[in-house]
N, C-alpha and C positions, 0 to 999 in steps of 0.2 A: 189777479191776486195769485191764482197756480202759479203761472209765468215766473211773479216776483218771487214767489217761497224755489222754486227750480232754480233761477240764476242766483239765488243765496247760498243755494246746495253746491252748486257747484263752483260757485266763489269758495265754499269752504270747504271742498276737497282740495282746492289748488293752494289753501294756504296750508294742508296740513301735509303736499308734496313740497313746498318750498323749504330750501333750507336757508335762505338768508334773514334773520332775525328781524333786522328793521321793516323788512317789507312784509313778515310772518303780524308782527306788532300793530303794522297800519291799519291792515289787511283786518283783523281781531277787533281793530277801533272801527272799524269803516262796517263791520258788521254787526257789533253793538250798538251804534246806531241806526241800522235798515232795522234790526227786531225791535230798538224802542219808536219806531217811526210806524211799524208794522201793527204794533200793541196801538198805539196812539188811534190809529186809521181803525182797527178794530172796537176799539171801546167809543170810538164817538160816532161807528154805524149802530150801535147797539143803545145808543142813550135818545 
């Protein structure tokens, strides 16, 4: 779980050094779904 929050952090320094928008855009959606997959994984060890 560290590991996966580390390689998030640093996927999302690299999209805030990028400057080409569509791959700034992917990059944004591709992350938006690790944290709601992340939320997911967390609320169903807890129930």
């Amino acid at each position: 779980m560290l590991y996966y929050a580390v390689s998030v952090y640093y996927h999302l320094k690299h999209i805030l050094k990028s400057s080409n928008q569509l791959l700034s855009a992917l990059s944004a959606a591709f992350f938006i779904l690790c944290v709601d997959f992340c939320r997911c994984r967390i609320l169903s060890c807890y129930q």
